[in-house]
N, C-alpha and C positions, 0 to 999 in steps of 0.2 A: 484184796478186799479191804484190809485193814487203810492199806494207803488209800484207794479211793474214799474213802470214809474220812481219811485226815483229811483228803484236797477235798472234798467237799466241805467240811467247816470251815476250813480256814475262808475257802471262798464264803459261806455265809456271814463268816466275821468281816470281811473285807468289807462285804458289800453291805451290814449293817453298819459298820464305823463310816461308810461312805455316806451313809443317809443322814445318820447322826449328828455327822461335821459338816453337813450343810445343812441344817436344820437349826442349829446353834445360830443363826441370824449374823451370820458375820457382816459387820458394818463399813468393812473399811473404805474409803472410797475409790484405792486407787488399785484398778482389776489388775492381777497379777502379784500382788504382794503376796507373806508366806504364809497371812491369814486364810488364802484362797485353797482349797482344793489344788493340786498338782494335776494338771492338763497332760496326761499322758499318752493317750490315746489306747487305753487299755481300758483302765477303769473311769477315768472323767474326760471328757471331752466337752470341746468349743466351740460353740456359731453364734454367727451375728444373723439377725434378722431385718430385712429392710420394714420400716414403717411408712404411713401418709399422713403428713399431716395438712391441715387447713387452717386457715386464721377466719376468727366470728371477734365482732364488737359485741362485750354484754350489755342488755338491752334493760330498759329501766327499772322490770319488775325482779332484774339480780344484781341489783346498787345494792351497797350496803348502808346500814344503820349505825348510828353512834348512840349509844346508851352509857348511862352514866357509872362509874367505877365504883366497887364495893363500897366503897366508903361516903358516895355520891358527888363528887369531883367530876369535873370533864375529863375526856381524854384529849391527846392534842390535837387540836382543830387548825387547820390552811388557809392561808391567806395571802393573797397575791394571782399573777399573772403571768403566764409563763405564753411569749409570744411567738418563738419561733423554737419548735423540734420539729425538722424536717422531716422526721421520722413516724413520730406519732401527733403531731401537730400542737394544738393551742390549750391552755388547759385553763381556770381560774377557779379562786377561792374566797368565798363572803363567808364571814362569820356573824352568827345571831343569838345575842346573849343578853342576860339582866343582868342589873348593879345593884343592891338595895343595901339601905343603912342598916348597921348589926342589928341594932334595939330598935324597940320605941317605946314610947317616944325617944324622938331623937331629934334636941333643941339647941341651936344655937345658944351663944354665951348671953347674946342681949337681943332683944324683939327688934329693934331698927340700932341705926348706926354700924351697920354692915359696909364694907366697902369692897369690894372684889379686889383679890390681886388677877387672877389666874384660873379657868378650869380644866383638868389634864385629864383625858385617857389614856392609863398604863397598859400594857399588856406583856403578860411575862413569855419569853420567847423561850423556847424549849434546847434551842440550838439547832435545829433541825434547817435546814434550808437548801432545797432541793433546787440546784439551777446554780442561776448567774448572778454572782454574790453581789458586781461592781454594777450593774444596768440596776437604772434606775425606776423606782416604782412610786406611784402615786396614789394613795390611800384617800377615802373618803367615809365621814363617818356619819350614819343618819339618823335621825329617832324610830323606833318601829310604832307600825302603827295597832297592832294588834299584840299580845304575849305570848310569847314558846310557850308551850305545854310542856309543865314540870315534869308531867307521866308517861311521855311521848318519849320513842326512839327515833328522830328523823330520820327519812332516808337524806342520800348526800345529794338529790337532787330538790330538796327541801325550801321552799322560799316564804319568809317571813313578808309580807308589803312594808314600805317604809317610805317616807317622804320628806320629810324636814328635815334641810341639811344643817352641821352642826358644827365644823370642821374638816380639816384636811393636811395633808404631810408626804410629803417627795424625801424619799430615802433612797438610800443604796444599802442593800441588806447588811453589807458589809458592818455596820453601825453598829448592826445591831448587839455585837460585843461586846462593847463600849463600856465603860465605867462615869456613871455623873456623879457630879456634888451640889448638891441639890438642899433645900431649906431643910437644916434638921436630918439630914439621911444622905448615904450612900447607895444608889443604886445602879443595879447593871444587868444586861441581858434583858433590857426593855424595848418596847416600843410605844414612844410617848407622844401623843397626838392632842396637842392644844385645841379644846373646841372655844366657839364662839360667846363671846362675852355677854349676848344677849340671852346664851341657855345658862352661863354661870351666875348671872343677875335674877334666873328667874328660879334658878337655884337657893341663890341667897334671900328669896323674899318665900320660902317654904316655909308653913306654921306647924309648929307642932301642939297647939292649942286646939282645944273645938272643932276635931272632927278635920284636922287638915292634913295635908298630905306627910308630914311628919308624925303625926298621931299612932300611924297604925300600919303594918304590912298592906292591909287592903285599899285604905288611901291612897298608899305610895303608887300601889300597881295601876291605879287609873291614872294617876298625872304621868310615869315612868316607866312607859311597858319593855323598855330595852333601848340596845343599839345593833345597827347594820354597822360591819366595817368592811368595806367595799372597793373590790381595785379599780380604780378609774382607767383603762384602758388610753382614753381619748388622751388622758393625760403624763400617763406613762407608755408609750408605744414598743418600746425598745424591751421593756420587763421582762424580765426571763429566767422568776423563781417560784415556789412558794416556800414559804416560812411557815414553820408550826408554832406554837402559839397556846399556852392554860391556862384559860382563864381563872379555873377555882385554885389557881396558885396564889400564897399570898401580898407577890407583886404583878398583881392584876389591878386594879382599881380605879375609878372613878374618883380622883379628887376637885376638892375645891378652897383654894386658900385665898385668904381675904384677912382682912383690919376690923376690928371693930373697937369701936372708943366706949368705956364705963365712969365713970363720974370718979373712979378712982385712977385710970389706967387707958392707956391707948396701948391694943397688942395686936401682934399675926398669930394666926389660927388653921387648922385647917379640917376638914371635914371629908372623911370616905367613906365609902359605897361600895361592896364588893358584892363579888358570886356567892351564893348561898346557897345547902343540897334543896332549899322548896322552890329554888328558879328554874328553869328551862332554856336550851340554849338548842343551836341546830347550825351545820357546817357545809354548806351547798357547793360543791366541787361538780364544777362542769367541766368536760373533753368536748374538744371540736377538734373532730379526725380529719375534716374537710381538707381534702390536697395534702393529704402528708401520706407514706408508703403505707402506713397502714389499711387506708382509707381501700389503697387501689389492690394491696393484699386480701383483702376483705370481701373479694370475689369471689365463687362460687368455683370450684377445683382445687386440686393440691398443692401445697405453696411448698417451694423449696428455701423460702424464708419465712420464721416463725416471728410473731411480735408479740411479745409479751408486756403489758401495763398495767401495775398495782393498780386495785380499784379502788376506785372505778374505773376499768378499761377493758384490755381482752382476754382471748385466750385462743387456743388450740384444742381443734380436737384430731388427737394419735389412734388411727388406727393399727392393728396387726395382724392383717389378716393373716402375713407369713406364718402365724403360727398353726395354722391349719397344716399346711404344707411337713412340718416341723413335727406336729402331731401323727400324721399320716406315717414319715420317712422313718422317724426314732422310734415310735409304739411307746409304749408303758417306761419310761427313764423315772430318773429322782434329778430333781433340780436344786440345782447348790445355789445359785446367782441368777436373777433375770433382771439386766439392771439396762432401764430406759436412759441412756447420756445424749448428752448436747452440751453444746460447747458455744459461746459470743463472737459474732463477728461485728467487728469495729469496724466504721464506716470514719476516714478522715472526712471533716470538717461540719459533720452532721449533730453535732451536740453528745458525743460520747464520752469525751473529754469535761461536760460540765452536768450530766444528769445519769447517775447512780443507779447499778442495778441491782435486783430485787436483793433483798439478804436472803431470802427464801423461796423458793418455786413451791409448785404443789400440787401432787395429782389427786383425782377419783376417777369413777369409772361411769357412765347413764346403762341402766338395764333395761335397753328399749322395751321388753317384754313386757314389764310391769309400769315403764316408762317413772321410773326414781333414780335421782341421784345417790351414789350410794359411797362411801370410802374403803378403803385396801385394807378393813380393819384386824385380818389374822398380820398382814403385810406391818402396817404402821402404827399401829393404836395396844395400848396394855390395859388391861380395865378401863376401854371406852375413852382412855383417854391419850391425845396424838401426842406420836413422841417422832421428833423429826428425822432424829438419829437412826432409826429403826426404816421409816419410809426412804428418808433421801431430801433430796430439794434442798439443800444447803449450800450455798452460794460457798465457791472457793475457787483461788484466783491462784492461774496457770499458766504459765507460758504459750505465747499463741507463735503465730507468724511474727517472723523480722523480730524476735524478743520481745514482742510485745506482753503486757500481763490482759489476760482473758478472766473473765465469769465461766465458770464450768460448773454445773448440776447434774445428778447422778440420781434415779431413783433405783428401787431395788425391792421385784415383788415375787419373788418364787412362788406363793404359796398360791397365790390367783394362778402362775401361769403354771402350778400343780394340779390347783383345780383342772383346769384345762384337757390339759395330758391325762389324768389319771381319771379322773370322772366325768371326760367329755363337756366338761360347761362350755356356755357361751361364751365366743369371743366380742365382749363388750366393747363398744370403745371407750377412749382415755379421755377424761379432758384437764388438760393443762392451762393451769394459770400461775397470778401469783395473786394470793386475795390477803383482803383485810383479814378479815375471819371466819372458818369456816363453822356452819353451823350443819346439821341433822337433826329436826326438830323430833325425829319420829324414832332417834337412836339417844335423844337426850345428849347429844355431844356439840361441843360448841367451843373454839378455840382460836386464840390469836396469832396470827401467821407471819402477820407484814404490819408496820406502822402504816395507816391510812396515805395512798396513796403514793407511797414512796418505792421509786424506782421502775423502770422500764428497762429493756434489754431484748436484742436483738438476735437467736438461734440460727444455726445450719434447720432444714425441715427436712423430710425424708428424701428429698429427690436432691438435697445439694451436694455440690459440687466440691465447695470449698470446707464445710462442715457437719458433716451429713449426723443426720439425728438418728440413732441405732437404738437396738435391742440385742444386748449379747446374753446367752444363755451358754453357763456353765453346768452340766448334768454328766449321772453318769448311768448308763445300762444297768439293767437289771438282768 
C-alpha cells in the first residue's frame, strides 16, 4: 500500500515537472538540444505533422502605410527599380516629399545681383540597397503638382501627380558610398542629383518681401508643393535595386549656391531647404508579379514551393489539418514544442545570390468564424507586446545542400496547438508572411517586423520534396 502511494507521487511529480519544463517557453531554435525535453518514449515523445500550404499575392487594401516616427522624421523610404527577379519579378520605388526653408522670412544676402552657380538635390542614403549594387539606374526628378498631406499615412501604393521635369542622374548604386569634397563640406552616403538651371534661377529671383514666396511657410507651399524622384525605366533598363533613402536626415537637402556682388564685396553663398515634421511625404512601391514564379505559384491548390515577399508582396497560407488526426490518436497530452520550420531553397542563377532574405518571417492565424485576423498572443506577445524570440521567425543561416548557407525559420506555438488538444478549439489556418508591420487595431498592438520592403525568399511547402515544410510536436502523455 505504502509503495503504491510512493509510485504514485513520484509519477504525479514526473508528470507535473514534465508540464512545467515545457511550459517555461523554451526558445532555442535548434530541436534536439539539452533545453528540449528528452524524447523517450516513455514520458515525452515525437511527431511530425504534414501541413498545406498555398501562395496569395496581397491585395491592395493590406499595402502598408508609412507614418511618420516619434519624433516626426520619415522612415526610410525606396527608390529605384529592380528589373529582372525571375522569381518574384519587377519591383519599383518613387518617393514624394517637401523641401522648405527653416525660417522666414528667408532673404537673400541682396534683392538682385544673384548669380547662380548650381542647384543640387541631396538625399541621404541609409545604406540599405537591395539588389544589384553595379547595374545601372536612372533617376528623374519632378515638381509635384499638388502637397502630401502632413497628417496622412500613405499607403505604398500612393501617387502624388507631378509634371515639370527638373533634372536627372544615371548612377550605379555602388556610388553611393562615396566620400565628396565639396564647397565648404564633406559629404558622403549621398545621392546628389543636379536640377536644372532654369528652377535654380527661378529659385534665385524668390522675394522674401511683400507677401512672396519667401515671406512665409504658406507662400512657399504654393510656389514649392514638392518633388517626385522617379526611376526612369526607359532609361535605366538593366536596374536591378532599390535603395533606401531619409529624407528628414540632416544630409537631405535641397541646395542652391550662387555669387552675388554688394557694393562692398563679390561672394559665394549658398542657401537650403530641407524636410520639416509640418511637411508630408509618401513612398509608392509597386510589384509586377507578371511572368515570374510567383505569379504562376499563385494558383489556386497546394504549392510545394512557398514565396515569401516583404511588403508589399505575398504570403502563404498553412494549413494543419494533421492535427485533427493527432488530436484523435494521442487524446488529452501536454505539449512542450509545436514548432512550424522551413527551410530556403536556392535556385542557381535566379537572383539569390543578389536579393536578401527576410531578417524576419511571421505568423498569425484568420478565425473564419468571426472572420478576424488574429496573432499567437499566449504563443508570441508579453503585455500585448511581440517579442520574436518567444514566436520564432527569426531568419538564421544553416547549412543547406552541397555546403551551401541557407535561410531557416522556426516558429513555435504550443499553447494554440494546447488549445487544440485540451479544449477542442478550431483548427484555424496560418498565414505566413514576412510584413512591414503588424498591426491589431482592435487589440491596440502594433509592431515593426521588417524594414519596408526588404527581402524575399523562397521555402520547401508542405508537399516538397526537397524541403518539406513541417510541424513537429514534442508532448508528453498524461
Amino acid at each position: 500500500m505504502n509503495r503504491n502511494k510512493l509510485t504514485t507521487g513520484l509519477t504525479a511529480i514526473l508528470i507535473l515537472f514534465s508540464f512545467l519544463y515545457g511550459c517555461t517557453k523554451i526558445r532555442g531554435t535548434d530541436i534536439g538540444s539539452e533545453l528540449l525535453p528528452v524524447v523517450d518514449n516513455i514520458y515525452t515523445f515525437d511527431t511530425t505533422l504534414d501541413v498545406i500550404t498555398e501562395n496569395y499575392i496581397f491585395t491592395d487594401s493590406a499595402l502598408p502605410r508609412l507614418a511618420k516616427t516619434v519624433n516626426g522624421g520619415t522612415p526610410e523610404m525606396l527608390m529605384g527599380y529592380i528589373s529582372n527577379d525571375p522569381q518574384f519579378g519587377k519591383s519599383s520605388g518613387t518617393m514624394f516629399f517637401e523641401m522648405r526653408p527653416p525660417v522666414f522670412p528667408f532673404p537673400y544676402e541682396v534683392i538682385d545681383s544673384l548669380y547662380l552657380d548650381s542647384v543640387v538635390l541631396s538625399m541621404r542614403w541609409t545604406g540599405t540597397t537591395l539588389g544589384d549594387t553595379n547595374q545601372l539606374q536612372k533617376v528623374d526628378v519632378f515638381r509635384l503638382d499638388s502637397l502630401p498631406n502632413p497628417d496622412s499615412a500613405y499607403y505604398t501604393n500612393a501617387a502624388i501627380p507631378f509634371t515639370q521635369f527638373l533634372g536627372t542622374k544615371t548612377f550605379a548604386p555602388s556610388i553611393l558610398n562615396d566620400s565628396l569634397f565639396l564647397f565648404r563640406q564633406t559629404v558622403s552616403r549621398q545621392l546628389r542629383i543636379r536640377l536644372n538651371d532654369a528652377f535654380g534661377n527661378e529659385l534665385l529671383g524668390l522675394d522674401a518681401r511683400n507677401g512672396g514666396p519667401l515671406s512665409s511657410d504658406s507662400a512657399f507651399k504654393k510656389f514649392l508643393k514638392g518633388f517626385a524622384v522617379f526611376p526612369d525605366q526607359a532609361g535605366g533598363p538593366s536596374a536591378n535595386a532599390l535603395m533606401g533613402f531619409l529624407i528628414s536626415d540632416t544630409g537631405s537637402y535641397l541646395r542652391v549656391y550662387y555669387r552675388y556682388d554688394t557694393a562692398s564685396k563679390k561672394d559665394t553663398a549658398f542657401k537650403t531647404f530641407r524636410y520639416n515634421v509640418s511637411t508630408g511625404f509618401a513612398n509608392n512601391i509597386t510589384r509586377d508579379h507578371s511572368g515570374s514564379q510567383l505569379a504562376a505559384a499563385s494558383a489556386p491548390g497546394p504549392d510545394s514551393v512557398v514565396y515569401l515577399q516583404t511588403a508589399p508582396g505575398s504570403y502563404s497560407i498553412v494549413r494543419i489539418q494533421s492535427l485533427n488526426g493527432f488530436r484523435a490518436l494521442k487524446g488529452n497530452v501536454v505539449i512542450h514544442r509545436a514548432e512550424l520550420s522551413m527551410q530556403q531553397m536556392i535556385s542557381s542563377g535566379q537572383g539569390d545570390d543578389i536579393f536578401s532574405t527576410p531578417g524576419n518571417l511571421y505568423i498569425d492565424y484568420k478565425d473564419t468564424v468571426n472572420n478576424l485576423q488574429l496573432p499567437f498572443l499566449q504563443d508570441g506577445f508579453s503585455l500585448a507586446t511581440f517579442v520574436p524570440t518567444n514566436l520564432g521567425g527569426i531568419r538564421k543561416f544553416v547549412p543547406g545542400p552541397s555546403g551551401q548557407v541557407v535561410s531557416e525559420y522556426r516558429f513555435n506555438i504550443p499553447s494554440w496547438v494546447q488549445g487544440i488538444v485540451t479544449r477542442n478549439n478550431n483548427i484555424y489556418p496560418i498565414y505566413l508572411y514576412s510584413p512591414y508591420i503588424i498591426r491589431y487595431s482592435g487589440l491596440f498592438i502594433s509592431s515593426r517586423v521588417n524594414p519596408l520592403a526588404n527581402g524575399r525568399v523562397k521555402v520547401g511547402g508542405g508537399t516538397s520534396k526537397e524541403r518539406k515544410m513541417v510541424m513537429r510536436i514534442i508532448y508528453s502523455k498524461l
